[in-house]
Biopython code that builds the backbone (N, CA, C, O; Angstrom):
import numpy as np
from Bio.PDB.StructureBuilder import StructureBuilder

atoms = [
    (1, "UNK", "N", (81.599, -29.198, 7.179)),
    (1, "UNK", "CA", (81.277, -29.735, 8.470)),
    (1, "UNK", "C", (81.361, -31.256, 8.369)),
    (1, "UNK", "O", (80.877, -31.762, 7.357)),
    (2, "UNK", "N", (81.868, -31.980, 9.210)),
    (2, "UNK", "CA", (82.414, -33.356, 9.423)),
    (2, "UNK", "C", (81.362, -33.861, 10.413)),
    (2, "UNK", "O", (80.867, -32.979, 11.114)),
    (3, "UNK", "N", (80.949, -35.044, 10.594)),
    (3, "UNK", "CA", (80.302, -35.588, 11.603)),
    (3, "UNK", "C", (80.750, -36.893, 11.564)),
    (3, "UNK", "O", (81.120, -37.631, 10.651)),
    (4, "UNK", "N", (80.607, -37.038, 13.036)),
    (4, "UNK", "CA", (81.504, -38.584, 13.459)),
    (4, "UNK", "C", (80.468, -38.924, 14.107)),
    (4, "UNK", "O", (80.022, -38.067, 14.870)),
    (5, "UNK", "N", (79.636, -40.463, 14.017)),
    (5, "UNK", "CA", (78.659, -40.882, 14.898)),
    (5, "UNK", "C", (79.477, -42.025, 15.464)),
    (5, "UNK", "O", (80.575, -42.406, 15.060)),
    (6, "UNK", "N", (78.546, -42.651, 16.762)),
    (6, "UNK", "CA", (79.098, -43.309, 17.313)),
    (6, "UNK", "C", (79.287, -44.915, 16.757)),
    (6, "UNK", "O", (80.125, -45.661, 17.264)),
    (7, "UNK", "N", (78.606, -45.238, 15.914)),
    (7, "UNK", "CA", (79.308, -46.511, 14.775)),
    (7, "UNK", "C", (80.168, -46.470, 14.041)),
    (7, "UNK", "O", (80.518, -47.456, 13.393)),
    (8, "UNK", "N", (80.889, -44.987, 13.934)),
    (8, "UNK", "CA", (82.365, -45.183, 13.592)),
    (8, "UNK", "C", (82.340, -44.441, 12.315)),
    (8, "UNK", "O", (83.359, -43.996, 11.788)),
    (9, "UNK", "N", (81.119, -44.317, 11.821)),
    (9, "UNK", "CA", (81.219, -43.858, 9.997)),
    (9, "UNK", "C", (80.895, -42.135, 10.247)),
    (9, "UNK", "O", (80.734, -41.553, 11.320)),
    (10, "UNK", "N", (80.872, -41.650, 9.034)),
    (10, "UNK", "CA", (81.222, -40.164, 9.251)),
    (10, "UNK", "C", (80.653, -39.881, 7.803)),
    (10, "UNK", "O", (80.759, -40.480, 6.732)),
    (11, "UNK", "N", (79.934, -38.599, 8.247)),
    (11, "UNK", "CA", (79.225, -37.897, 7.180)),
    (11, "UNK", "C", (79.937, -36.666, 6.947)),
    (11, "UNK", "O", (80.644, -36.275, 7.876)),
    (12, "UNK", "N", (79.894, -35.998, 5.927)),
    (12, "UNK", "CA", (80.253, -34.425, 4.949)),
    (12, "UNK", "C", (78.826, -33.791, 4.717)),
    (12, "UNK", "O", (77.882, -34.160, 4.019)),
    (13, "UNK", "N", (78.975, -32.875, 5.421)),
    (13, "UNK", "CA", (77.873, -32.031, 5.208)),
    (13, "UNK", "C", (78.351, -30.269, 5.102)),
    (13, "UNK", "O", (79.112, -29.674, 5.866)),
    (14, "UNK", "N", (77.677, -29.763, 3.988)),
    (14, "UNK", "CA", (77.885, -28.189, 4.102)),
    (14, "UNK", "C", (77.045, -27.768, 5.175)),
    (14, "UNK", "O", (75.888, -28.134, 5.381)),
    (15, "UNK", "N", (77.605, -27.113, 5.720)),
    (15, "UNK", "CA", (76.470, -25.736, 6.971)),
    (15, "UNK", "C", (76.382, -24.639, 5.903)),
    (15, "UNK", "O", (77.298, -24.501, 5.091)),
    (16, "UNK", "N", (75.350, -23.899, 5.892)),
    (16, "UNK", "CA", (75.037, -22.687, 4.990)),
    (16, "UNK", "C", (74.601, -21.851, 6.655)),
    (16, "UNK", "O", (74.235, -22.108, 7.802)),
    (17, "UNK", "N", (74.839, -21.112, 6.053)),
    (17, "UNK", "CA", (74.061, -19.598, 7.214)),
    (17, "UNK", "C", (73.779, -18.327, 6.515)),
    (17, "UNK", "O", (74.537, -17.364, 6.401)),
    (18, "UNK", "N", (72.383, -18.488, 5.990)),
    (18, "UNK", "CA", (71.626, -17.306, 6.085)),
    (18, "UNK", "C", (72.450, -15.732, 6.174)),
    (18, "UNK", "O", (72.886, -15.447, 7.289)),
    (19, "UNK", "N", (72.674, -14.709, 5.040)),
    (19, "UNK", "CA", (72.777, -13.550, 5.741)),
    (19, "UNK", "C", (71.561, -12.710, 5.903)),
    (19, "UNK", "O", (71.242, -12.227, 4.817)),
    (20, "UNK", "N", (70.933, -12.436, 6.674)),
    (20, "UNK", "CA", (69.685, -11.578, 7.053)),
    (20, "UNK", "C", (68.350, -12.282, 7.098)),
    (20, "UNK", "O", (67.181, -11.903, 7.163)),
    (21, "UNK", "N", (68.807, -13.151, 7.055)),
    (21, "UNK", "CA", (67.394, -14.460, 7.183)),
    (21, "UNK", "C", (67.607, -16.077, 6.992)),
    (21, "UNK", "O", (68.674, -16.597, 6.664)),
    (22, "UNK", "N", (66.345, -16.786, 7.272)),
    (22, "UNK", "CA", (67.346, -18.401, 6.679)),
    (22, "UNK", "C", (67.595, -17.991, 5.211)),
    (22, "UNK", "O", (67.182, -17.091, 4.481)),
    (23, "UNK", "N", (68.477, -19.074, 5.083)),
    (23, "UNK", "CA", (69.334, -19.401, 3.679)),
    (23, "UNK", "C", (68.057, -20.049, 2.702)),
    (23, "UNK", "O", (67.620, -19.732, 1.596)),
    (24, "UNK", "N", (67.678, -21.170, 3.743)),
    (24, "UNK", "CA", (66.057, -22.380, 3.026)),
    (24, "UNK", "C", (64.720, -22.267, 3.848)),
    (24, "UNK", "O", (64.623, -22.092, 5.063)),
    (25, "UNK", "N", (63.649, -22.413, 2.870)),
    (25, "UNK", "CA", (62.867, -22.284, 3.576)),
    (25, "UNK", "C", (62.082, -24.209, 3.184)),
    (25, "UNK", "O", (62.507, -25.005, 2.347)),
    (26, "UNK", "N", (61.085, -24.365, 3.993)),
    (26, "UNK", "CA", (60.646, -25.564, 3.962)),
    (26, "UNK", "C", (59.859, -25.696, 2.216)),
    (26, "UNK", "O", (59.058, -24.968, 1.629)),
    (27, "UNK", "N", (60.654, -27.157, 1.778)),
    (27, "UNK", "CA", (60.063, -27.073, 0.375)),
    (27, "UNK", "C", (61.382, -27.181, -0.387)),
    (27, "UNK", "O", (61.410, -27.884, -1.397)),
    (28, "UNK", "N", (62.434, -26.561, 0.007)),
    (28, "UNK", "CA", (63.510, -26.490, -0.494)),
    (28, "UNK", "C", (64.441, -27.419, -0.675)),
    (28, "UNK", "O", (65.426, -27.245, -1.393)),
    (29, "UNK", "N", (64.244, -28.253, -0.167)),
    (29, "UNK", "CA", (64.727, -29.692, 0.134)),
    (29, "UNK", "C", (65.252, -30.168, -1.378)),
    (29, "UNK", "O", (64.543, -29.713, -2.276)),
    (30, "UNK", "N", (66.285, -30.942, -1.790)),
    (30, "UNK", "CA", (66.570, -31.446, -3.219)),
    (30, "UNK", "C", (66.949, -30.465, -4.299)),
    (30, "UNK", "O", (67.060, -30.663, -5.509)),
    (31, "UNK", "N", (67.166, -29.100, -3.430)),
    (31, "UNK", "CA", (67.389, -28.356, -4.587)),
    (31, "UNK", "C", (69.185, -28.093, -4.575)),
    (31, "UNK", "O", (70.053, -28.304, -3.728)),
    (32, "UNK", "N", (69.197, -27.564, -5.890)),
    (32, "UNK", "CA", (70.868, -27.364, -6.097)),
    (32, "UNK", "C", (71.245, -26.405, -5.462)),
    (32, "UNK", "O", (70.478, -25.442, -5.454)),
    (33, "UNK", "N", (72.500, -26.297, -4.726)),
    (33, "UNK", "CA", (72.847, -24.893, -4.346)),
    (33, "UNK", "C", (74.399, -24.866, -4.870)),
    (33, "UNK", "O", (75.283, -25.722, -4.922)),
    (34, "UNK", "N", (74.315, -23.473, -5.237)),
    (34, "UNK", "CA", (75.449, -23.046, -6.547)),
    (34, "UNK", "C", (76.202, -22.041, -5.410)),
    (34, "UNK", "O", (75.708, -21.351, -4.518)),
    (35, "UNK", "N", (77.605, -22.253, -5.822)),
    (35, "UNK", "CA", (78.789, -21.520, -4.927)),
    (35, "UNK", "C", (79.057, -20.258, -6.681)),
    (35, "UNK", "O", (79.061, -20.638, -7.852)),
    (36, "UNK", "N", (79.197, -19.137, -6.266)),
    (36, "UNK", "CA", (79.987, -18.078, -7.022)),
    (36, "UNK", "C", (81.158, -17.781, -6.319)),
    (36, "UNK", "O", (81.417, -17.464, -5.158)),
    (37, "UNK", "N", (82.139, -18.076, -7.899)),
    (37, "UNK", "CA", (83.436, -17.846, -7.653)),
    (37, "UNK", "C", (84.159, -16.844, -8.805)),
    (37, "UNK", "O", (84.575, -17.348, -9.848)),
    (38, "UNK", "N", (84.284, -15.382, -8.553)),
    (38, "UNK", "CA", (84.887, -14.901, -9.733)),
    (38, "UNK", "C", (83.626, -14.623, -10.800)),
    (38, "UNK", "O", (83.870, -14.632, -12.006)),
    (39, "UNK", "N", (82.362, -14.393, -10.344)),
    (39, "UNK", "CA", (81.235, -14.531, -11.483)),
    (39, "UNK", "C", (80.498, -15.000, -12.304)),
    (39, "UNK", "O", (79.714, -14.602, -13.165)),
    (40, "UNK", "N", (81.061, -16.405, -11.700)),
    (40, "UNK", "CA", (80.723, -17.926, -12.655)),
    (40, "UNK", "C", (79.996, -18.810, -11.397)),
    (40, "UNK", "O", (80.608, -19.159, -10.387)),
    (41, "UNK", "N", (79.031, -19.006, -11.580)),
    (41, "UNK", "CA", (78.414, -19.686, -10.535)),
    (41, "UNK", "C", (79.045, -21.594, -10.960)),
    (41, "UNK", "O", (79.440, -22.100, -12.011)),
    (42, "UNK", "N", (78.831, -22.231, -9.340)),
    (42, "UNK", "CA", (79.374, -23.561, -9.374)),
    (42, "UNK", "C", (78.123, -24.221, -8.609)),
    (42, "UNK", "O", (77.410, -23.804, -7.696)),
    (43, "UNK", "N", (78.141, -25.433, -9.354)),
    (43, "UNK", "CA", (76.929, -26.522, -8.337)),
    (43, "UNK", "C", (78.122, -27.117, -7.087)),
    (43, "UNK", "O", (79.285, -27.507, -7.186)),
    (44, "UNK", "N", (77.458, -27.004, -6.263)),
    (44, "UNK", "CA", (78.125, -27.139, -5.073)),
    (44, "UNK", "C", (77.664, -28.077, -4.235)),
    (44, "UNK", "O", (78.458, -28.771, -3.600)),
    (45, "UNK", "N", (76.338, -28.226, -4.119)),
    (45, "UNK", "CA", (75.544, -29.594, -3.313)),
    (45, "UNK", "C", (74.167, -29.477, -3.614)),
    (45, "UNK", "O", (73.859, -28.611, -4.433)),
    (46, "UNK", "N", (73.179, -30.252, -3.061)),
    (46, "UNK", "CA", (72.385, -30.690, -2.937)),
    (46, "UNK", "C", (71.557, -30.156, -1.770)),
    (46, "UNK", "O", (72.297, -30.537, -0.864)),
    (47, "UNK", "N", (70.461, -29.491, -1.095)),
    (47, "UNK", "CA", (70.217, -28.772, 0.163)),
    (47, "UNK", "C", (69.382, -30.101, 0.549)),
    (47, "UNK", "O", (68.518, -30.640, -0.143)),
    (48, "UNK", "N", (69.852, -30.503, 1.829)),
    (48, "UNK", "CA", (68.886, -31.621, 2.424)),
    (48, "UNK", "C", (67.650, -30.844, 3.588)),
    (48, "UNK", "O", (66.419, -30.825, 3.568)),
    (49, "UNK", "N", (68.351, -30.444, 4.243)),
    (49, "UNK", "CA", (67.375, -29.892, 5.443)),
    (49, "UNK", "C", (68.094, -28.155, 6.221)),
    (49, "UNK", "O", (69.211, -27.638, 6.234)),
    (50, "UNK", "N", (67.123, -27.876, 6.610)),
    (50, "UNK", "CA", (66.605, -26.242, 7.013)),
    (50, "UNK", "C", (66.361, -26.601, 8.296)),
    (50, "UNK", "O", (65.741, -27.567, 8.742)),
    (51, "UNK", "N", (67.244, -25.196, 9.144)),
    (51, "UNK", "CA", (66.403, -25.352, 10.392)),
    (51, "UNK", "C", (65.033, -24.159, 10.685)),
    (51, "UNK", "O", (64.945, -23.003, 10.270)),
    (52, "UNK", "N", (64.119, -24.902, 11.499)),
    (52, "UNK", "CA", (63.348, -23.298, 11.414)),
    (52, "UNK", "C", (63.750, -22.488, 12.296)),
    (52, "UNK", "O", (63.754, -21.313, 11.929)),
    (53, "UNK", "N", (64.209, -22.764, 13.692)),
    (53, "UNK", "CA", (64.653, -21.568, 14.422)),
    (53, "UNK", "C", (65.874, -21.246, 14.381)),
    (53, "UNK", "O", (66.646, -20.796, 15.228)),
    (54, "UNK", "N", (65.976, -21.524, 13.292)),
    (54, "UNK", "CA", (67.957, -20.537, 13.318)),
    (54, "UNK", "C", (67.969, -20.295, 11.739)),
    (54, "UNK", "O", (66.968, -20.583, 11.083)),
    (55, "UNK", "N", (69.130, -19.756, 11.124)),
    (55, "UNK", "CA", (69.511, -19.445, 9.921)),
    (55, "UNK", "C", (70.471, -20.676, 9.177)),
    (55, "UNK", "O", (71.184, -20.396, 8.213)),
    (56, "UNK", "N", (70.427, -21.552, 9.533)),
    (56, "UNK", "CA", (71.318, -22.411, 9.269)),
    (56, "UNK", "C", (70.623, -23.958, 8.486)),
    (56, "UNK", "O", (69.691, -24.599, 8.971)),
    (57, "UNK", "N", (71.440, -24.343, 7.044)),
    (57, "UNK", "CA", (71.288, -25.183, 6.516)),
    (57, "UNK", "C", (71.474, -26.915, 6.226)),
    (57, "UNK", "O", (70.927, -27.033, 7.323)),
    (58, "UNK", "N", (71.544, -27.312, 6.104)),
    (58, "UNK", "CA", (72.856, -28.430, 5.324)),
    (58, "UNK", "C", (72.649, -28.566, 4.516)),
    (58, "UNK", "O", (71.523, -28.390, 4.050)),
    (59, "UNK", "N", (73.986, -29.098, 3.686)),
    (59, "UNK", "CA", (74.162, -29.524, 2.051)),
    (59, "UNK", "C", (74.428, -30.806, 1.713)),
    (59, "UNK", "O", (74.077, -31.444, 2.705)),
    (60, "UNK", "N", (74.803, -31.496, 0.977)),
    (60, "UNK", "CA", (75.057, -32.856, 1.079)),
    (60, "UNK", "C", (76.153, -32.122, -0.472)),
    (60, "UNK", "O", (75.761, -31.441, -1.420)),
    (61, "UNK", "N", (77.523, -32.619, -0.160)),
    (61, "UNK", "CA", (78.311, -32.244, -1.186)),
    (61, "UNK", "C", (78.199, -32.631, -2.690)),
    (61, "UNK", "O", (78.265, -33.854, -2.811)),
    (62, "UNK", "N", (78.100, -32.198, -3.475)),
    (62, "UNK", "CA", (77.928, -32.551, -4.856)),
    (62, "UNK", "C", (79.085, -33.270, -5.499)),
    (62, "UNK", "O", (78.947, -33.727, -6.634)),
    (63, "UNK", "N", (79.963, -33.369, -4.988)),
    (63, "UNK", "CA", (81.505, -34.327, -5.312)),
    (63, "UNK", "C", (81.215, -35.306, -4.714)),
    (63, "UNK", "O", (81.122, -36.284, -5.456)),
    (64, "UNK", "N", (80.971, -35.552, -3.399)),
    (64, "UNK", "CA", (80.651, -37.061, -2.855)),
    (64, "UNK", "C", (79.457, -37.684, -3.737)),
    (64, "UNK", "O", (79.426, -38.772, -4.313)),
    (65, "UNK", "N", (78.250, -36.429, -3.655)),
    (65, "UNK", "CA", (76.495, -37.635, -4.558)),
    (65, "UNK", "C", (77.510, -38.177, -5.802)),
    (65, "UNK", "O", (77.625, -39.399, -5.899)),
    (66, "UNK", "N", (78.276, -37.294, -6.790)),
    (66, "UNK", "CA", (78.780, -38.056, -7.958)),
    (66, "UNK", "C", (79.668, -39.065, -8.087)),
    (66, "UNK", "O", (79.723, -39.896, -8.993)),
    (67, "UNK", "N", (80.576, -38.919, -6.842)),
    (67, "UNK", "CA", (81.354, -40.350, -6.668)),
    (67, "UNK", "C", (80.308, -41.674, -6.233)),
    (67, "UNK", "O", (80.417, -42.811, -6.693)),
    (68, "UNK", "N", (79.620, -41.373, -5.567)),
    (68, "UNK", "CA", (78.869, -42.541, -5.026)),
    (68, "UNK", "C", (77.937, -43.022, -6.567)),
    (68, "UNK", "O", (77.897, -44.210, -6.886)),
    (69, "UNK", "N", (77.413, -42.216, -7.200)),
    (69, "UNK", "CA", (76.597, -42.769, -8.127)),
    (69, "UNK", "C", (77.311, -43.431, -9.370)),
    (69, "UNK", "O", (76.769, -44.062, -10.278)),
    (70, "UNK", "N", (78.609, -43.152, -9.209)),
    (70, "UNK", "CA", (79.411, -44.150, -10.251)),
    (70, "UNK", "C", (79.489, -45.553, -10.176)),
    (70, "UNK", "O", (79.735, -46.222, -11.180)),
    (71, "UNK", "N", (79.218, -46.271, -8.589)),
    (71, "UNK", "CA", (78.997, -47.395, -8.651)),
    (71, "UNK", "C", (77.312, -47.642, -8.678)),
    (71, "UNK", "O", (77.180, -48.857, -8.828)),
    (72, "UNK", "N", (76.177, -47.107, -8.611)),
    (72, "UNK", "CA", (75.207, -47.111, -9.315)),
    (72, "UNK", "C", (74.599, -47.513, -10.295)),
    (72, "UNK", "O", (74.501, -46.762, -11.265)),
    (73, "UNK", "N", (73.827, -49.237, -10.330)),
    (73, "UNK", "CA", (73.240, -49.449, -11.335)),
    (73, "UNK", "C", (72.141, -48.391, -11.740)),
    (73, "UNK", "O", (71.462, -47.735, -10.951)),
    (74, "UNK", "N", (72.097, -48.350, -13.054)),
    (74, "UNK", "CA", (70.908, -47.238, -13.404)),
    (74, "UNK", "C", (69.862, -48.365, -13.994)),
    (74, "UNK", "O", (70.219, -49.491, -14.338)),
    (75, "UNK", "N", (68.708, -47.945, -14.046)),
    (75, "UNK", "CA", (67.862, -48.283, -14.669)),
    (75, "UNK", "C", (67.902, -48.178, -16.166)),
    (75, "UNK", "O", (68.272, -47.013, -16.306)),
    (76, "UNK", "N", (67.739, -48.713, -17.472)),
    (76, "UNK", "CA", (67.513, -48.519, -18.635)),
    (76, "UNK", "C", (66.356, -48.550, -18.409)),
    (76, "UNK", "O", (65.675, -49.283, -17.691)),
    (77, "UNK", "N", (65.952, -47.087, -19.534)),
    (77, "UNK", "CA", (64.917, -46.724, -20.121)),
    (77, "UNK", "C", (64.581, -47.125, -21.787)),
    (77, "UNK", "O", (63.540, -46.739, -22.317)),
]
sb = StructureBuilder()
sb.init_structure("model")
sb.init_model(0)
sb.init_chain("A")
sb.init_seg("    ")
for serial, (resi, resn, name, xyz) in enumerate(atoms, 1):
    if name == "N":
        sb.init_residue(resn, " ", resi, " ")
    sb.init_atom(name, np.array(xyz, "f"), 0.0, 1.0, " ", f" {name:<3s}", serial, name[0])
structure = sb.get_structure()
């Protein structure tokens, strides 16, 4: 799912949909969500937000968080 706001910039977001119930429930927020392909599970994104009256999710793609954190100063520990 693509989103275009009206300042011109544009977000990537996964939609998830629930089969037989939501997909997330509240709490779930920051967690990984893994795509299976062939029996091998894949990290796929990040779950940002849940709706409560529908079955439907978003993801925040796990290829975009890792490109962006390459320009990322880190902290030394």
């Amino acid at each position: 799912m693509v989103q275009h706001w009206d300042d011109g910039h544009i977000i990537h977001d996964i939609a998830i949909i629930g089969i037989g119930g939501p997909f997330a429930v509240r709490g779930d927020s920051g967690g990984c969500v893994f795509v299976e392909e062939n029996g091998i599970y894949y990290a796929a994104g990040i779950l940002m937000a849940a709706t409560r009256l529908s079955v439907i999710a978003l993801a925040s793609p796990l290829d975009i968080i890792l490109d962006c954190a390459q320009s990322y100063e880190w902290a030394s520990v």
